[in-house]
ROSEKE-511630 format. One record per atom (N, C-alpha, C, CB): residue in three letters; y, x, z. Coordinates in steps of 0.2 Angstrom, whole numbers, plus 5000, padded with zeros to 4 digits. Last residue first. Glycine has a CB too. Layout:
ROSEKE-511630
+------+------+------+------+
| type |   c2 |   c1 |   c3 |
+------+------+------+------+
|  ALA |    Y |    X |    Z |
...
+------+------+------+------+
This chain:
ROSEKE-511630
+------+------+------+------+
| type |   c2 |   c1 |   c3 |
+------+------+------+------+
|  UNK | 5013 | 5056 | 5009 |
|  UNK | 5010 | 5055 | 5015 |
|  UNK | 5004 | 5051 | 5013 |
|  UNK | 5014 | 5052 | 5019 |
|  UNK | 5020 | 5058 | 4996 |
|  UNK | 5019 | 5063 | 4999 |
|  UNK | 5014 | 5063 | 5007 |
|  UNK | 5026 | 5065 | 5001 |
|  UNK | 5022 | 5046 | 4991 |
|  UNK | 5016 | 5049 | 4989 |
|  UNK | 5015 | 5055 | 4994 |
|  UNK | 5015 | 5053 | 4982 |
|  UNK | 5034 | 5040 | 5002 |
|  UNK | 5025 | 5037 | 4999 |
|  UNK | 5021 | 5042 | 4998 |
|  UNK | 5025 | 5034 | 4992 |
|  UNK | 5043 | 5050 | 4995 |
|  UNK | 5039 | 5050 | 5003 |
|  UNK | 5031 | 5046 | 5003 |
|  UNK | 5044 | 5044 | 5010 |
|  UNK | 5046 | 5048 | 4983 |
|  UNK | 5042 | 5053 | 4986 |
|  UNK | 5039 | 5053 | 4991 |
|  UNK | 5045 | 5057 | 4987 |
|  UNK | 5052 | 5036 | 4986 |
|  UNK | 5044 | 5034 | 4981 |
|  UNK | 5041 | 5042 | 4984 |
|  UNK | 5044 | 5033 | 4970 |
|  UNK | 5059 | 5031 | 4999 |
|  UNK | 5060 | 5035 | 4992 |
|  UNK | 5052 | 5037 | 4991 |
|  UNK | 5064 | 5044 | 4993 |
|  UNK | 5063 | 5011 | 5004 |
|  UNK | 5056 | 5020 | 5007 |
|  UNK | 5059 | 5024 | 4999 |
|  UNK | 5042 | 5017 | 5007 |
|  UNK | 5072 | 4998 | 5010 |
|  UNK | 5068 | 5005 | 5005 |
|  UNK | 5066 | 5008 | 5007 |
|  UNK | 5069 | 5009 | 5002 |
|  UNK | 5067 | 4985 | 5012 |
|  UNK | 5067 | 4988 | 5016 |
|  UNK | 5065 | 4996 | 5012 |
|  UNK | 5063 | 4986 | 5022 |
|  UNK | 5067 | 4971 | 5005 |
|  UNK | 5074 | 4976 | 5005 |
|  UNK | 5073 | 4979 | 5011 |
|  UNK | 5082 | 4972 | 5004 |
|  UNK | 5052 | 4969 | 5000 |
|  UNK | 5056 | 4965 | 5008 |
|  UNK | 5062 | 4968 | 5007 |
|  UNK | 5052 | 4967 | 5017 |
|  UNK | 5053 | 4974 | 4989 |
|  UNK | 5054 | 4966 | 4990 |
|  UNK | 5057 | 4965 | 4995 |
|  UNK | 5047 | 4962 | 4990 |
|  UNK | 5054 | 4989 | 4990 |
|  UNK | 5060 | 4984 | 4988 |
|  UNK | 5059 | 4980 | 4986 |
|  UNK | 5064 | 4986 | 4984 |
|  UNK | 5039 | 4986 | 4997 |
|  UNK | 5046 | 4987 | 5002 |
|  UNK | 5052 | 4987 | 4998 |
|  UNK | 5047 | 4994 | 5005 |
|  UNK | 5033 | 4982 | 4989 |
|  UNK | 5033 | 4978 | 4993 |
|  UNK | 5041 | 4981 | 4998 |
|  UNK | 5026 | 4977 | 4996 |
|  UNK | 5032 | 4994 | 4981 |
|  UNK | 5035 | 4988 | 4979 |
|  UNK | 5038 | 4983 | 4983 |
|  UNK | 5030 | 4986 | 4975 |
|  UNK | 5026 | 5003 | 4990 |
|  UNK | 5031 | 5006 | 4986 |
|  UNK | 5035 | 4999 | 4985 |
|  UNK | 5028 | 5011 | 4979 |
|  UNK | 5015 | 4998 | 4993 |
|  UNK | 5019 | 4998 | 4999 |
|  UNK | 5025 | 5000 | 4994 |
|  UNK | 5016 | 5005 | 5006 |
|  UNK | 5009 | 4999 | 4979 |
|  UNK | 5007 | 4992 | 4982 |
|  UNK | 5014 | 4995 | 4988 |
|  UNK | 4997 | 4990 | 4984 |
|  UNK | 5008 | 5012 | 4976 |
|  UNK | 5013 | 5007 | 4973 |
|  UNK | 5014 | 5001 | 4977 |
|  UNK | 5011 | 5005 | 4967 |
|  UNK | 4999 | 5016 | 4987 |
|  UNK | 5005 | 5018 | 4986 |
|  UNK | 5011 | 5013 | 4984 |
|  UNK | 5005 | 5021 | 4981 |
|  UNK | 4988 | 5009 | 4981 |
|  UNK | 4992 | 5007 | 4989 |
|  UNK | 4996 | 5009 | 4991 |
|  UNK | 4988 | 5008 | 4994 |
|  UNK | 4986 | 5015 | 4970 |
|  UNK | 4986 | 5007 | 4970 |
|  UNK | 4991 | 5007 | 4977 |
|  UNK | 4976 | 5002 | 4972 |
|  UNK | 4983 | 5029 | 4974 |
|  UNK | 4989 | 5026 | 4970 |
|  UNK | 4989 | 5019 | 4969 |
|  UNK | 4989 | 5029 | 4964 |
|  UNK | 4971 | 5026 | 4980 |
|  UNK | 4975 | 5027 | 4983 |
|  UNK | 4983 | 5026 | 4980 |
|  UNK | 4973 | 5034 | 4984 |
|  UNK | 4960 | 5021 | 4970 |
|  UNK | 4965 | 5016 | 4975 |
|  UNK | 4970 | 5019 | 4980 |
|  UNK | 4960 | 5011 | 4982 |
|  UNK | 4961 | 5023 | 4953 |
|  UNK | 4961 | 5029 | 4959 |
|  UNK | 4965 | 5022 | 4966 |
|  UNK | 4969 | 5038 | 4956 |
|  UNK | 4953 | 5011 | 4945 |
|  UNK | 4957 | 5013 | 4948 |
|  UNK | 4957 | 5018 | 4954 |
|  UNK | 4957 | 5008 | 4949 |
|  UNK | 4937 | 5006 | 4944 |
|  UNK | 4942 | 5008 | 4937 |
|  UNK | 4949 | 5011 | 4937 |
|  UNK | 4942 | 5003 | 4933 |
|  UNK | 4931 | 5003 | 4956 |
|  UNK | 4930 | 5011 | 4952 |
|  UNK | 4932 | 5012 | 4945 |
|  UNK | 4923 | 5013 | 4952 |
|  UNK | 4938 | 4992 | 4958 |
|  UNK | 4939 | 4999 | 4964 |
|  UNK | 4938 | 5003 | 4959 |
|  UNK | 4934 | 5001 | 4971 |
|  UNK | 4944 | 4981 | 4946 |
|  UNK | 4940 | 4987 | 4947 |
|  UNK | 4941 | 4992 | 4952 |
|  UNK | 4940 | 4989 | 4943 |
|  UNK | 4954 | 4968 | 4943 |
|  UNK | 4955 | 4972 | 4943 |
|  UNK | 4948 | 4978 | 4949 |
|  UNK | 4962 | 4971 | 4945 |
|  UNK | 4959 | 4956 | 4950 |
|  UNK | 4958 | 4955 | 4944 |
|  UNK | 4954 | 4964 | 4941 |
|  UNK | 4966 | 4952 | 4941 |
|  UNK | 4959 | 4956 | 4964 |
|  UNK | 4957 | 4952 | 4962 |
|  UNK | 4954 | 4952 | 4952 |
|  UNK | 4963 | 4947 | 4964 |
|  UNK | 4966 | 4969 | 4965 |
|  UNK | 4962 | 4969 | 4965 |
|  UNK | 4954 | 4962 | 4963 |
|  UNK | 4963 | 4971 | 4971 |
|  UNK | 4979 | 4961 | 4967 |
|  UNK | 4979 | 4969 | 4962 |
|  UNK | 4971 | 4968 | 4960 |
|  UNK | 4981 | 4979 | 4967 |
|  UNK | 4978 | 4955 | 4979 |
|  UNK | 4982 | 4954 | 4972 |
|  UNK | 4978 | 4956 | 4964 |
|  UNK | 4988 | 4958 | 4973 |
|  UNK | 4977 | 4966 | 4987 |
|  UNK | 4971 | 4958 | 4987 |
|  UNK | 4973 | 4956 | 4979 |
|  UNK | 4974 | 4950 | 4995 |
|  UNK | 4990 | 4971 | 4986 |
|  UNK | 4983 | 4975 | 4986 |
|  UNK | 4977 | 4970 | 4984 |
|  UNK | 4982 | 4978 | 4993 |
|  UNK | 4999 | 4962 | 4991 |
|  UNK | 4998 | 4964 | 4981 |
|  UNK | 4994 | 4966 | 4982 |
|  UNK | 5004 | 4968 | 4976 |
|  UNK | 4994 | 4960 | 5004 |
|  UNK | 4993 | 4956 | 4999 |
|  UNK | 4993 | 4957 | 4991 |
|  UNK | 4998 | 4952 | 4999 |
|  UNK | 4997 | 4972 | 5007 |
|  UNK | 4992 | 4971 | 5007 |
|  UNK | 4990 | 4965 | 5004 |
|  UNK | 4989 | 4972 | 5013 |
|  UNK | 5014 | 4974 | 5007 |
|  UNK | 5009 | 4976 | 5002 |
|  UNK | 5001 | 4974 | 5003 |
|  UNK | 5010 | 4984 | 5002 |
|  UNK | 5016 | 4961 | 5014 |
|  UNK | 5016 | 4960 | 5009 |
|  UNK | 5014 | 4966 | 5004 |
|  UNK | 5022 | 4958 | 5010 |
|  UNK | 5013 | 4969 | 5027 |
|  UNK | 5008 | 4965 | 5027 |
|  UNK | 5008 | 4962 | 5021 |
|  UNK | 5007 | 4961 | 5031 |
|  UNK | 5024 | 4978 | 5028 |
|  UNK | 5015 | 4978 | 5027 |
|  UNK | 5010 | 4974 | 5024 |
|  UNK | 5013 | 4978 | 5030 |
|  UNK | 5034 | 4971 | 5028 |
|  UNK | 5030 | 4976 | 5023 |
|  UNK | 5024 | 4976 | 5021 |
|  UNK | 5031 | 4981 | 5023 |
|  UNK | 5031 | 4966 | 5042 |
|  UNK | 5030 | 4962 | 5034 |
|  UNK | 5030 | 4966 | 5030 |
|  UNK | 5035 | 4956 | 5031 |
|  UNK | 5030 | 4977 | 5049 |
|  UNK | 5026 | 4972 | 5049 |
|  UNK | 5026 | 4968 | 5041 |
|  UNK | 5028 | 4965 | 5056 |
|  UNK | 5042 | 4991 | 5043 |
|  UNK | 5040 | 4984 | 5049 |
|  UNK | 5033 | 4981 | 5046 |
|  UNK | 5047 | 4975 | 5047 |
|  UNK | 5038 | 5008 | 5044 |
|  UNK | 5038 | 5000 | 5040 |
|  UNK | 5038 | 4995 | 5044 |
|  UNK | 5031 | 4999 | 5034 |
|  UNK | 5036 | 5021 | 5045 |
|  UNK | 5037 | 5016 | 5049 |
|  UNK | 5043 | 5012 | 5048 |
|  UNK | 5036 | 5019 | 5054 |
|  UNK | 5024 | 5028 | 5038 |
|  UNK | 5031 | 5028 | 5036 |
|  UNK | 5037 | 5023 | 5039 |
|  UNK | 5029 | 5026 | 5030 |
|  UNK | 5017 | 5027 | 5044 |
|  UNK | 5017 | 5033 | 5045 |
|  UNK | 5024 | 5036 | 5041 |
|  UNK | 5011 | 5035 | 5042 |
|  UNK | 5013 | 5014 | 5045 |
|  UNK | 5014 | 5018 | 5052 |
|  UNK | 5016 | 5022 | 5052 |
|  UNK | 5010 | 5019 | 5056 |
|  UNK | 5011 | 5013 | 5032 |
|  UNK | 5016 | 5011 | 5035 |
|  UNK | 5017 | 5012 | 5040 |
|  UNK | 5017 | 5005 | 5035 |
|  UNK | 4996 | 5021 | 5033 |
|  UNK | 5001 | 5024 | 5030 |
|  UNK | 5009 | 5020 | 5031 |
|  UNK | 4998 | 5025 | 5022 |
|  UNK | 4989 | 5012 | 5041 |
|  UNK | 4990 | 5017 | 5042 |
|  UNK | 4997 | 5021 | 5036 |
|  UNK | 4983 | 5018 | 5041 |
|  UNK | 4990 | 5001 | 5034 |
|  UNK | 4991 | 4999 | 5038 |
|  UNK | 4990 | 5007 | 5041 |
|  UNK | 4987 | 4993 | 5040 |
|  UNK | 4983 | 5003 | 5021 |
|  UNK | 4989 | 5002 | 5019 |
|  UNK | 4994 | 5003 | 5026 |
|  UNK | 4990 | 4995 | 5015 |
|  UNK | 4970 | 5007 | 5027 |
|  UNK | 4975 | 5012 | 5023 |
|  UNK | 4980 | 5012 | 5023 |
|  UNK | 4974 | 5014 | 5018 |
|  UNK | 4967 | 4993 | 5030 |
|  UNK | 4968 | 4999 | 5035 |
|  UNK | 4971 | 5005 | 5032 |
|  UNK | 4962 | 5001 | 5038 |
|  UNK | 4967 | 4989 | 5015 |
|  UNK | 4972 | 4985 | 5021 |
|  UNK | 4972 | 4989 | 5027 |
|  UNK | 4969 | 4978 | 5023 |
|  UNK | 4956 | 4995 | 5010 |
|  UNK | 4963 | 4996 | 5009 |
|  UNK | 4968 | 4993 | 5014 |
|  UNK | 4964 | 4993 | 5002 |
|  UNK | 4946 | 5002 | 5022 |
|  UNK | 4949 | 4998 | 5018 |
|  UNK | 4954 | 4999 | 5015 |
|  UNK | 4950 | 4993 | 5020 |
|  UNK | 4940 | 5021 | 5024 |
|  UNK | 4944 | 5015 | 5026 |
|  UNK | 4944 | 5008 | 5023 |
|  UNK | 4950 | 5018 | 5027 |
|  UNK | 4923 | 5028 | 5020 |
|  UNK | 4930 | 5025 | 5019 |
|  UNK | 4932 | 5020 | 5021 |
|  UNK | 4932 | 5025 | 5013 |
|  UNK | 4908 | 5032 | 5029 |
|  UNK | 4912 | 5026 | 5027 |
|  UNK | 4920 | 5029 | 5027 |
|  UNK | 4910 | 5019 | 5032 |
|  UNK | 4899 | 5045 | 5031 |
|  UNK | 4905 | 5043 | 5033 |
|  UNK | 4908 | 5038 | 5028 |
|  UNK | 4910 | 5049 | 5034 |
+------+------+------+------+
């Protein structure tokens, strides 16, 4: 069984947190971001794509409580 991407993870979990479009699509950027410099297997990605949605939503001033994030 193949794992998701990050960008379907991120794109799943803003559905789940239900995030507009640009959130989204601004955390899948810091994700691409993140990653540019930076190791899948020197990093847990799940908490990458946390933060990554975490941040991007008090970029776009659309907040989310950090709990909910992890919790989902």
């Amino acid at each position: 069984m193949r794992l998701p991407s990050p960008p379907q993870v991120i794109t799943m979990l803003g559905k789940r947190l239900t995030l507009r479009q640009r959130v989204i699509a601004t955390a899948t950027v810091f994700s691409r971001r993140f990653y540019v410099k930076n190791l899948y297997c020197e990093t847990d990605p799940f908490m990458v794509i946390a933060a990554c949605c975490y941040v991007a939503a008090k970029a776009q001033v659309s907040p989310v409580h950090i709990k909910n994030v992890i919790s989902e």
